[in-house]
C-alpha positions as CSV (number, residue, x, y, z in Angstrom):
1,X,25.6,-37.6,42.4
2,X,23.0,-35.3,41.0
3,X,24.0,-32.5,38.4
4,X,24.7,-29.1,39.4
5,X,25.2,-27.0,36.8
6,X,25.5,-24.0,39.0
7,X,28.3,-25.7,40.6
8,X,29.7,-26.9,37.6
9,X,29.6,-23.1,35.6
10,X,31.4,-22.1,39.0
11,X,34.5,-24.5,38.5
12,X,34.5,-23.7,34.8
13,X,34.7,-20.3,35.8
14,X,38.1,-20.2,38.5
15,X,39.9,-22.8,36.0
16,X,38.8,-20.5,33.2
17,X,40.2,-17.7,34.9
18,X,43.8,-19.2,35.0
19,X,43.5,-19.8,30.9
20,X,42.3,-22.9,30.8
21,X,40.8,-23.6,27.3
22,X,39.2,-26.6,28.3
23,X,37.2,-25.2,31.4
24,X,36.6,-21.6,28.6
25,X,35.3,-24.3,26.1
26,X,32.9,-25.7,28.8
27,X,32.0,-22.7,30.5
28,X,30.9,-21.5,26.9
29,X,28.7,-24.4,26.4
30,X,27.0,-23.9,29.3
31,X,26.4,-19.7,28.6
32,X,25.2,-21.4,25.0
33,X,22.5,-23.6,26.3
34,X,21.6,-21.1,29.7
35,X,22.5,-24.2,32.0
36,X,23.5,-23.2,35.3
37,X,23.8,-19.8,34.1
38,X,21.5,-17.1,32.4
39,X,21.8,-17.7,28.3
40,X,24.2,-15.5,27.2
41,X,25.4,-16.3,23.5
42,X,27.6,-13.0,23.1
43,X,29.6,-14.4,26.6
44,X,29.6,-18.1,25.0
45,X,31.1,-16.7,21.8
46,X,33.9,-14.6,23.8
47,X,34.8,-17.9,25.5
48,X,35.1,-20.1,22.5
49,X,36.9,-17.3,20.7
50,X,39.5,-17.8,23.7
51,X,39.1,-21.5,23.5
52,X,39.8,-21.7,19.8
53,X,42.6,-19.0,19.9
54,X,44.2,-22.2,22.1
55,X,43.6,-23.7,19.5
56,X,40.8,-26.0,21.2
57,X,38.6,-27.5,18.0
58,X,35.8,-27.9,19.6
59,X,35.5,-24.2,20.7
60,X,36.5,-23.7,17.4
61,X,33.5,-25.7,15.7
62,X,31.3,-24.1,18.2
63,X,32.1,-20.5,17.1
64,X,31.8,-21.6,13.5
65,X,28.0,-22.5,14.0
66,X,27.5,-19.0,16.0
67,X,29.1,-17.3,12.9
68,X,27.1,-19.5,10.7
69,X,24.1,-18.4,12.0
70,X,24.5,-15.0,13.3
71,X,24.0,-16.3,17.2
72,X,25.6,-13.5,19.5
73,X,28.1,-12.5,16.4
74,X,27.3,-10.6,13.6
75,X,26.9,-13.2,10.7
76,X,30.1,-14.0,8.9
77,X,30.4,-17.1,6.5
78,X,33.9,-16.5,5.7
79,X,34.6,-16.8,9.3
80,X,32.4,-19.5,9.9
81,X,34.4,-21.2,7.3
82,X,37.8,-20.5,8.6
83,X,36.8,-21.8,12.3
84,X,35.2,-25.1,10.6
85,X,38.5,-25.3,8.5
86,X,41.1,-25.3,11.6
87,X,38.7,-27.3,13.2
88,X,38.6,-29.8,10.2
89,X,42.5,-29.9,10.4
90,X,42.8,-31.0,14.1
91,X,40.4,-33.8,12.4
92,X,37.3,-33.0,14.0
93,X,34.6,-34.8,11.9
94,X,31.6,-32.8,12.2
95,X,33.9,-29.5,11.2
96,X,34.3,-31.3,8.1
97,X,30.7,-31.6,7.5
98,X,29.9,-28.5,7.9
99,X,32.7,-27.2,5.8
100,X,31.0,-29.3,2.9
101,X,27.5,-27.8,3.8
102,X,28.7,-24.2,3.3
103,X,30.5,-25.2,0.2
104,X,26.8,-26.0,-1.6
C-alpha cells in the first residue's frame, strides 16, 4: 500500500479531535516535517503541548527540541529542560541525552 500522508494527517486529525494523544503526537509530527500537510511548526507545537500535557514522552521530547531551538515557540531553555526532564522520567533515552547536552 503506498503512503498517503494526506490520508494519514486526515485520521490523525478525527482521532485527535476526540483527545487522543497518540493521533495529537502524530498529527504534530507530520505539521513538523510539512508531510501531508503545509509546515506549520506553531500547529505542531500546540499538538505536542496537548500530547505531552497527556503525559505522552514523545510529544514531550518533541516540544523540548522546539523550545530548544526556538522553532514555532519563543526560545526557552528552562522549558526545554523541564519537557526533556518528564520525558527522561518515563525513560525515554534520547530525552536523557539531551538533558546532559543542555547541562554543558
Amino acid at each position: 500500500m503506498p503512503k498517503d500522508l494526506e490520508k494519514a494527517a486526515e485520521l490523525y486529525q478525527k482521532a485527535a479531535h476526540h483527545a487522543n494523544f497518540l493521533a495529537k503526537y502524530h498529527l504534530g509530527l507530520l505539521y513538523e516535517r510539512g508531510d501531508g500537510v503545509p509546515k506549520n511548526l506553531e500547529k505542531a507545537a500546540q499538538l505536542y503541548q496537548e500530547a505531552a500535557d497527556q503525559g505522552n514522552a514523545y510529544a514531550q521530547y518533541h516540544l523540548g527540541l522546539l523550545y530548544e531551538h526556538g522553532d514555532g515557540v519563543p526560545k526557552d531553555l528552562e522549558k526545554a529542560r523541564e519537557l526533556y526532564q518528564n520525558a527522561a522520567d518515563q525513560g525515554f533515552q534520547k530525552a536523557t541525552t539531551q538533558l546532559k547536552a543542555l547541562s554543558r
